[in-house]
KEBA-151039 format. One line per field, with one value per atom (N, C-alpha, C, O, CB): residue in one letter; atom name; residue number from 1; x, z, y. Coordinates in nm, 3 decimals. Each point is the difference from the previous one (the first is absolute). Glycine has a CB too. Layout:
r <- (A, ...)
a <- (CA, ...)
k <- (NUM, ...)
east <- (X, ...)
up <- (Z, ...)
north <- (Y, ...)
This chain:
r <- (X, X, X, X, X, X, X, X, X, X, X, X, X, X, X, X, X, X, X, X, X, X, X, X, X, X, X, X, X, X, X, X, X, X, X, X, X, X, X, X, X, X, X, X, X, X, X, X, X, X, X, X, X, X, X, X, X, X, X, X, X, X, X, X, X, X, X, X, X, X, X, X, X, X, X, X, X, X, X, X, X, X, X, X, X, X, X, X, X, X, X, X, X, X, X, X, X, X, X, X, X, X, X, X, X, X, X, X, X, X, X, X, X, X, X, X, X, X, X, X, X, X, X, X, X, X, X, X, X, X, X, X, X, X, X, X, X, X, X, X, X, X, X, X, X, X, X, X, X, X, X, X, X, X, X, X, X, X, X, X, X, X, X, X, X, X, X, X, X, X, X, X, X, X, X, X, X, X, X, X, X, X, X, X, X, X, X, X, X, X, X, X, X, X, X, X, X, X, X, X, X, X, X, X, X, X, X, X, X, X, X, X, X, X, X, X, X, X, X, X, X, X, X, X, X, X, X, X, X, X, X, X, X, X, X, X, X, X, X, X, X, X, X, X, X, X, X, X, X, X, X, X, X, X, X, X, X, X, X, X, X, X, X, X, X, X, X, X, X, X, X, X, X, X, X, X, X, X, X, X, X, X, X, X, X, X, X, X, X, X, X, X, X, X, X, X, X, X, X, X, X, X, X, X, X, X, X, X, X, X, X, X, X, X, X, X, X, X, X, X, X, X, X, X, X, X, X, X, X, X, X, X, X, X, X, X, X, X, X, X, X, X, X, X, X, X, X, X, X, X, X, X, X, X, X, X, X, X, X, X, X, X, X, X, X, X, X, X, X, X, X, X, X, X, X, X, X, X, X, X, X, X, X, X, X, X, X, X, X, X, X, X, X, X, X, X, X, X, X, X)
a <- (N, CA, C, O, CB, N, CA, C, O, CB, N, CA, C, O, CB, N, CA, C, O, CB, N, CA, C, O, CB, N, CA, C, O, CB, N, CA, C, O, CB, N, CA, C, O, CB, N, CA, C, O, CB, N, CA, C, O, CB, N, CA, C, O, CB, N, CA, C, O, CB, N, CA, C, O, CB, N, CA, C, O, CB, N, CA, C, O, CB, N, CA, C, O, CB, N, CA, C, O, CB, N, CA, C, O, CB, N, CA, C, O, CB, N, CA, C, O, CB, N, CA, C, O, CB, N, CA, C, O, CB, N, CA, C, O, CB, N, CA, C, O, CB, N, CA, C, O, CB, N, CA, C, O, CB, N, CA, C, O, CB, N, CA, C, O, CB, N, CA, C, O, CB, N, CA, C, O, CB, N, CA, C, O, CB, N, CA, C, O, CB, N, CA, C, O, CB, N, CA, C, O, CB, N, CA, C, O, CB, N, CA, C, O, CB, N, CA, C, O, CB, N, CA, C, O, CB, N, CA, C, O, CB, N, CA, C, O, CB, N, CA, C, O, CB, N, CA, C, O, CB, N, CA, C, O, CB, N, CA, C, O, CB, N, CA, C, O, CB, N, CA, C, O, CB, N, CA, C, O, CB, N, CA, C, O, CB, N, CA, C, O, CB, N, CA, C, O, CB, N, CA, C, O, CB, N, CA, C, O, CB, N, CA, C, O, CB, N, CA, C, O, CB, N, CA, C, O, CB, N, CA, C, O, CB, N, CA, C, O, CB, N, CA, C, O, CB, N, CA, C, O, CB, N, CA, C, O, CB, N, CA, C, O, CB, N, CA, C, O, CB, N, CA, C, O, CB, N, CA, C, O, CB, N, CA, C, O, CB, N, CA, C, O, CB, N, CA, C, O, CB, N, CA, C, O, CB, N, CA, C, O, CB, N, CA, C, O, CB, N, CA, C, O, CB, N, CA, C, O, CB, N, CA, C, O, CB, N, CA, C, O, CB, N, CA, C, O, CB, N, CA, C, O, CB, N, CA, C, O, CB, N, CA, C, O, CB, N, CA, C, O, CB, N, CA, C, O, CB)
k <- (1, 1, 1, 1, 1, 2, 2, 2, 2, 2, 3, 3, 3, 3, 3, 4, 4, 4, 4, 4, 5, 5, 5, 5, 5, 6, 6, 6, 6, 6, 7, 7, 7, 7, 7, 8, 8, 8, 8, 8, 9, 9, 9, 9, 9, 10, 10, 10, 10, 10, 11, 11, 11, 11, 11, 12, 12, 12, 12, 12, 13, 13, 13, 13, 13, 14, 14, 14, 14, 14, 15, 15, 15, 15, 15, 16, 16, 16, 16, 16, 17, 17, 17, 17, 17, 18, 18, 18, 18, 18, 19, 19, 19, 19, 19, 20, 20, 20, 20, 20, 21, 21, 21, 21, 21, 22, 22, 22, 22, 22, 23, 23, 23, 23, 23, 24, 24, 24, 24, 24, 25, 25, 25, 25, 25, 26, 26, 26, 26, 26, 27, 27, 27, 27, 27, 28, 28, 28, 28, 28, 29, 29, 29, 29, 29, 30, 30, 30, 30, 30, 31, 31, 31, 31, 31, 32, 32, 32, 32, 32, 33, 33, 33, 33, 33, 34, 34, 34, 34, 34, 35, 35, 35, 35, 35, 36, 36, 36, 36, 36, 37, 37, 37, 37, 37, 38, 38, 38, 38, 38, 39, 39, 39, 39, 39, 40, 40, 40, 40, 40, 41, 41, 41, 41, 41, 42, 42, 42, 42, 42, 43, 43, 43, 43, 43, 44, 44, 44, 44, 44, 45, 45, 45, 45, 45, 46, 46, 46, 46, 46, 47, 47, 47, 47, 47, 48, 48, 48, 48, 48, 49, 49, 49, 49, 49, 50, 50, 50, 50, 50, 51, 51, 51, 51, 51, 52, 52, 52, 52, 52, 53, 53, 53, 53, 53, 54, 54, 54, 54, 54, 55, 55, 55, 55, 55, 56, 56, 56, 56, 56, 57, 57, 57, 57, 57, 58, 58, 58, 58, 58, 59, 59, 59, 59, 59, 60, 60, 60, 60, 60, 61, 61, 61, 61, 61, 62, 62, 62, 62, 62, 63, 63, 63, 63, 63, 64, 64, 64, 64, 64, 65, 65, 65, 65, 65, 66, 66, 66, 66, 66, 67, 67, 67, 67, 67, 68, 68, 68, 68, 68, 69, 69, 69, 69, 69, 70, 70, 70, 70, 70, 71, 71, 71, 71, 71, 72, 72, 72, 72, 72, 73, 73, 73, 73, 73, 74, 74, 74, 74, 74, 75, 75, 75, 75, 75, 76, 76, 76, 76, 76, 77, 77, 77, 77, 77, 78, 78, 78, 78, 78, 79, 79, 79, 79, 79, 80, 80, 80, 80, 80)
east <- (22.092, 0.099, -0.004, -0.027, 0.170, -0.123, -0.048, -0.080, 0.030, -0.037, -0.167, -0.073, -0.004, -0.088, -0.014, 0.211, 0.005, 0.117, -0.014, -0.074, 0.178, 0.020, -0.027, 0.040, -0.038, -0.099, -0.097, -0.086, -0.015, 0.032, -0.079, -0.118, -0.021, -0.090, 0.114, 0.105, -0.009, 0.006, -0.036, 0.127, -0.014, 0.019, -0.157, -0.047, 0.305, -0.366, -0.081, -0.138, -0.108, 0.252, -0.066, -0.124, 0.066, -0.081, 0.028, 0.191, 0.009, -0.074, -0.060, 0.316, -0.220, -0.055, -0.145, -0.039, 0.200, -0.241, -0.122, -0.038, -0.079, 0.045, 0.087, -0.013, -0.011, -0.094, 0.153, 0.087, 0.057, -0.100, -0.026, 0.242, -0.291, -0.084, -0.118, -0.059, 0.130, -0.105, -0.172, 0.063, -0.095, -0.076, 0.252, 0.076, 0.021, -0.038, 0.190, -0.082, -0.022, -0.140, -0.053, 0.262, -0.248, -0.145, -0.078, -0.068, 0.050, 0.021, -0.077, 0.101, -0.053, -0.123, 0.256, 0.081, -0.032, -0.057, 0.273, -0.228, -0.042, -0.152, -0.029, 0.156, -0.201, -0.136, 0.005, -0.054, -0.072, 0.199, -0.013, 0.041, -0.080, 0.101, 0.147, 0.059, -0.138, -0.034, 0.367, -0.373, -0.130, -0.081, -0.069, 0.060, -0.021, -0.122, -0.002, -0.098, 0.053, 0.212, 0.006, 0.021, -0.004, 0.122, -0.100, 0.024, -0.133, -0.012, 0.302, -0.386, -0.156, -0.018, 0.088, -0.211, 0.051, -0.041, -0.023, -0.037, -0.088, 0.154, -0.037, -0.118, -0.006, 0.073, -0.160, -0.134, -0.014, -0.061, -0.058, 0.170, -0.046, 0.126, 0.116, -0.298, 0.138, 0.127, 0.046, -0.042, 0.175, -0.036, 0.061, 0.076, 0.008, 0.001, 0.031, 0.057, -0.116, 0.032, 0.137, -0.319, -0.100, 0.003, -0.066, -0.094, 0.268, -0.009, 0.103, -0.027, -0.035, 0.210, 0.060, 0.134, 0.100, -0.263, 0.177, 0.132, 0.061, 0.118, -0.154, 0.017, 0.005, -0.008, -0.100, -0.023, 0.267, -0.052, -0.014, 0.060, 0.101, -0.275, -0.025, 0.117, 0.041, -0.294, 0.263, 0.104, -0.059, -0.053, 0.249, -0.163, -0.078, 0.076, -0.091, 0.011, 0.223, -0.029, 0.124, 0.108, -0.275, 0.146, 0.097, -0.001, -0.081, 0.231, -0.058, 0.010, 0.072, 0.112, -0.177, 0.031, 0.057, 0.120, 0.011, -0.246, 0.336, 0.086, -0.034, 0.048, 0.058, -0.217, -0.038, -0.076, 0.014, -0.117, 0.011, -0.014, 0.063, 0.001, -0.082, 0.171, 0.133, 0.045, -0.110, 0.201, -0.032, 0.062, -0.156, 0.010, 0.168, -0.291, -0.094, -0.015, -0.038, -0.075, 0.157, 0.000, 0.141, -0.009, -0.145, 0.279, 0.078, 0.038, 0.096, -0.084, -0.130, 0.031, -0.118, -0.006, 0.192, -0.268, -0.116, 0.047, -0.058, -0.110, 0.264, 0.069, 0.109, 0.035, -0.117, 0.141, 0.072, -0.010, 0.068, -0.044, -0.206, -0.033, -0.064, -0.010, -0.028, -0.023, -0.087, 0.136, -0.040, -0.202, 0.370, 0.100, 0.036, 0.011, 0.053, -0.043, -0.001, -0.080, 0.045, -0.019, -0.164, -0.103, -0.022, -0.030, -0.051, 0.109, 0.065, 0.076, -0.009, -0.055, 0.192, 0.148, -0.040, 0.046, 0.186, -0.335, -0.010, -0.109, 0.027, 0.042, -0.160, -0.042, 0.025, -0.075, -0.017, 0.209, 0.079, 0.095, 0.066, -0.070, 0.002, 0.097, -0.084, 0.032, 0.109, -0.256, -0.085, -0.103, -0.085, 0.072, 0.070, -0.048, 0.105, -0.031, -0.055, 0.219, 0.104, 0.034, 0.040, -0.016, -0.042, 0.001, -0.096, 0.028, 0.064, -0.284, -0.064, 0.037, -0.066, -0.077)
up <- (22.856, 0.085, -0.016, 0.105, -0.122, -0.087, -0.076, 0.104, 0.055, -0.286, 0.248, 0.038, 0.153, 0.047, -0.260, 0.328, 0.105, 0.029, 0.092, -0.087, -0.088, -0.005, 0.046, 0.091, -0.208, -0.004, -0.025, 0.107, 0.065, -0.269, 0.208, 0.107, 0.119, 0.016, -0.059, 0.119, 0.090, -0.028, 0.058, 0.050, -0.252, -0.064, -0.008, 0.052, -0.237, 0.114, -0.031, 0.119, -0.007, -0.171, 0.262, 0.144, 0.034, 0.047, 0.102, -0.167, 0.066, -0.129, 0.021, 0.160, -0.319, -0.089, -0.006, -0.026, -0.058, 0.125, 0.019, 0.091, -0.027, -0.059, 0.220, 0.107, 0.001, 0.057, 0.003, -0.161, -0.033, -0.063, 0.016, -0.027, -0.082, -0.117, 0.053, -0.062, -0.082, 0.271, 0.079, 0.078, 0.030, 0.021, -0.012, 0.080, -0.124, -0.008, 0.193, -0.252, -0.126, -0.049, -0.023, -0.063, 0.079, -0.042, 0.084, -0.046, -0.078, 0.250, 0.062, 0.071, 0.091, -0.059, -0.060, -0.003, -0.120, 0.008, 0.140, -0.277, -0.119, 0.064, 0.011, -0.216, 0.238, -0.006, 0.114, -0.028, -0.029, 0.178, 0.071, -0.069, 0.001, 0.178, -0.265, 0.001, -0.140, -0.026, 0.142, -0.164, -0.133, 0.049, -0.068, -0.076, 0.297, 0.055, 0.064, 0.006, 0.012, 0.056, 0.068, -0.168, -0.004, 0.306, -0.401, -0.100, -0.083, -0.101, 0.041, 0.119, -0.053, 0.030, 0.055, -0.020, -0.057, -0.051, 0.160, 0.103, -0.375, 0.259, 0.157, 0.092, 0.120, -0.242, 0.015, 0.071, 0.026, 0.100, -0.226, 0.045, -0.003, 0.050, 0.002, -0.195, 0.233, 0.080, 0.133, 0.088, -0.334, 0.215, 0.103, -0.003, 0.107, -0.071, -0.125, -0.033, 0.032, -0.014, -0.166, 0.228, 0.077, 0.123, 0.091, -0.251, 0.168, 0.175, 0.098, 0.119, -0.184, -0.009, 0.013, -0.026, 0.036, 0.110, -0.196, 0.005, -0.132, 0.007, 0.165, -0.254, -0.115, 0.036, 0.018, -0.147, 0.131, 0.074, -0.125, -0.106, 0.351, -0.202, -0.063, -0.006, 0.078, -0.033, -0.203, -0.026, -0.112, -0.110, 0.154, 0.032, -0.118, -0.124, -0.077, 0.245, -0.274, -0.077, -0.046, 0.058, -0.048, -0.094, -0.068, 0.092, 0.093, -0.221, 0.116, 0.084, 0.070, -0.028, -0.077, 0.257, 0.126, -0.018, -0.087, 0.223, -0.005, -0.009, -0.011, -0.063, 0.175, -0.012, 0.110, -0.163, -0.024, 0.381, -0.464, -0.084, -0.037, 0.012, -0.037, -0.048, -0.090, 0.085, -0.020, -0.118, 0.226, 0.097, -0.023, -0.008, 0.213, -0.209, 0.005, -0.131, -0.026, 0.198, -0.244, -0.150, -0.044, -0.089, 0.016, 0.144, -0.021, 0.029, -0.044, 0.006, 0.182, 0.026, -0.004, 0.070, 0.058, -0.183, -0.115, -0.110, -0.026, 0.068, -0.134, -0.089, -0.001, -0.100, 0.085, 0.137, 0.062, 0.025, -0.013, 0.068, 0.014, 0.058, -0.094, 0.010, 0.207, -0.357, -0.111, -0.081, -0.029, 0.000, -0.012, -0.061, 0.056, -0.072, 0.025, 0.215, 0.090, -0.069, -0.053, 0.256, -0.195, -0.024, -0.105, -0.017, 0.138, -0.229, -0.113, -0.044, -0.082, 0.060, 0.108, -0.039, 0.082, -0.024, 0.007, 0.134, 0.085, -0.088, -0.022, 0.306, -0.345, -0.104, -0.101, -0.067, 0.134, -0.087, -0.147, 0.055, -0.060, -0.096, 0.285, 0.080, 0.045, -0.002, 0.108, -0.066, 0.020, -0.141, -0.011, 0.291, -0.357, -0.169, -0.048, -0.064, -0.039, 0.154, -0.004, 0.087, -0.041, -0.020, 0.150, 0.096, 0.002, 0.056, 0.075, -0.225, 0.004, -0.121, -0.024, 0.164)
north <- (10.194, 0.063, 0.153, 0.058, -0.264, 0.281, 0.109, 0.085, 0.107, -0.241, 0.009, 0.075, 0.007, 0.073, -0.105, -0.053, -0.009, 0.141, 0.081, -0.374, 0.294, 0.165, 0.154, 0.073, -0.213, 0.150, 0.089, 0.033, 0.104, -0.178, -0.056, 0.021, 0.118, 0.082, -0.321, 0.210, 0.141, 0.157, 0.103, -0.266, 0.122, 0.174, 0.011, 0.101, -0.079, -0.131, 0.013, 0.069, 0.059, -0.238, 0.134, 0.032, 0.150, 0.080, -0.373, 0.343, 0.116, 0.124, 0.105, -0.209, 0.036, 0.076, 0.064, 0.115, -0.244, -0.016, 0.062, 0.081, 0.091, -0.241, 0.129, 0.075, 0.081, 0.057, -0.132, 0.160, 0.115, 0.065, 0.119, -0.195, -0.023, 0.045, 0.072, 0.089, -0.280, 0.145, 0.052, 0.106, 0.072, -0.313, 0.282, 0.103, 0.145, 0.116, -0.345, 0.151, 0.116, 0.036, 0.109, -0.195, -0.026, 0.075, 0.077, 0.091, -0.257, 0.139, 0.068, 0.147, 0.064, -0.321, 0.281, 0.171, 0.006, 0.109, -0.078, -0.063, 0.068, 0.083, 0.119, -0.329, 0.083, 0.053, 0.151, 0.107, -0.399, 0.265, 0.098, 0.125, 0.094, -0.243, 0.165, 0.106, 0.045, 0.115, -0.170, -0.033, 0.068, 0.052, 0.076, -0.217, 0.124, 0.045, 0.119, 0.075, -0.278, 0.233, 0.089, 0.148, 0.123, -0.314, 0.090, 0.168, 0.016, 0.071, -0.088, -0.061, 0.120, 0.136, 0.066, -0.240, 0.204, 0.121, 0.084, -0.057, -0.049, 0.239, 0.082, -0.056, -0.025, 0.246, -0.230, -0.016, -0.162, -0.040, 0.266, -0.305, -0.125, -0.086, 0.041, 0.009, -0.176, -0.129, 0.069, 0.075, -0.177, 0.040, 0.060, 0.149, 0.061, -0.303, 0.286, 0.111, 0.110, 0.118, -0.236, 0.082, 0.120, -0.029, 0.050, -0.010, -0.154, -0.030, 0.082, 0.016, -0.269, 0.314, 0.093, -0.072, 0.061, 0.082, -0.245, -0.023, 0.034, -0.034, -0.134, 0.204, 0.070, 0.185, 0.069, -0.318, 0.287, 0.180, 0.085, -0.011, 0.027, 0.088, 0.069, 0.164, 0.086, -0.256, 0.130, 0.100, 0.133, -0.010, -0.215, 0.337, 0.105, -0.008, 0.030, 0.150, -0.206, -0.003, -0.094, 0.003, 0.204, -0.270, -0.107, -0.092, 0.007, 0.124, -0.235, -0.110, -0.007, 0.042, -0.125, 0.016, -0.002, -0.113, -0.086, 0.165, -0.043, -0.079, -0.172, -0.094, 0.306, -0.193, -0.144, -0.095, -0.120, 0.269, -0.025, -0.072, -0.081, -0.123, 0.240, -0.007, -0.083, -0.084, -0.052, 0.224, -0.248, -0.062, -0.157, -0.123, 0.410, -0.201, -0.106, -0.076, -0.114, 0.244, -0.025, -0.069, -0.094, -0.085, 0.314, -0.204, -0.087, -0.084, -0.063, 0.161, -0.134, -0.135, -0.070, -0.101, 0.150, -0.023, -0.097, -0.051, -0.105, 0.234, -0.096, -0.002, -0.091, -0.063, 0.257, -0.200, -0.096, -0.127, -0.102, 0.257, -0.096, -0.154, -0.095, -0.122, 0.220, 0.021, -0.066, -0.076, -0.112, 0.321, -0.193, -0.038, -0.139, -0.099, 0.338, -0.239, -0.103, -0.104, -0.102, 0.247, -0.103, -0.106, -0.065, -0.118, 0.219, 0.030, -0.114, -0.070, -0.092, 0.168, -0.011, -0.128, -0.116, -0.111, 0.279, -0.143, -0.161, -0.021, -0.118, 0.117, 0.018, -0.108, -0.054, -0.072, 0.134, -0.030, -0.055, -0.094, -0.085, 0.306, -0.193, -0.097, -0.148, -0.119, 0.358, -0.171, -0.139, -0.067, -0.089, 0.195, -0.021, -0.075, -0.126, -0.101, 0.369, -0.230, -0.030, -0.135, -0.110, 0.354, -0.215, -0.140, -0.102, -0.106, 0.237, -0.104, -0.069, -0.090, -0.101, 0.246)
């Protein structure tokens, strides 16, 4: 009974789980390096000195989404 429960948390969890992963991978990709990923593609702006707003803004919601991804895998450690 337990596991007739669960089950659906279990399907939205994973769901959740490939959705998160794949904005991890993007927001990691868009913060390479000037020249390289995407950040030489321009979506990363070039700022003459210290860091841009759009960075920081880029950096806090990688951080967000990486935290996400780990509380939903402790969540689906949890339900298995």
């Amino acid at each position: 009974m337990v596991l007739a429960l669960s089950f659906p948390a279990l399907q939205i969890a994973a769901v959740l789980q490939v959705l998160l992963a794949a904005a991890c991978i993007t927001l990691v990709l868009m913060h390479s390096g000037r020249e390289a990923g995407m950040g030489g593609l321009g979506f990363t702006p070039h700022s003459q000195g210290g860091t841009h707003i759009v960075e920081k803004n880029l950096t806090r919601v990688t951080v967000v989404m990486a935290a996400l991804f780990g509380l939903n895998t402790i969540l689906l450690f949890r339900l298995l």
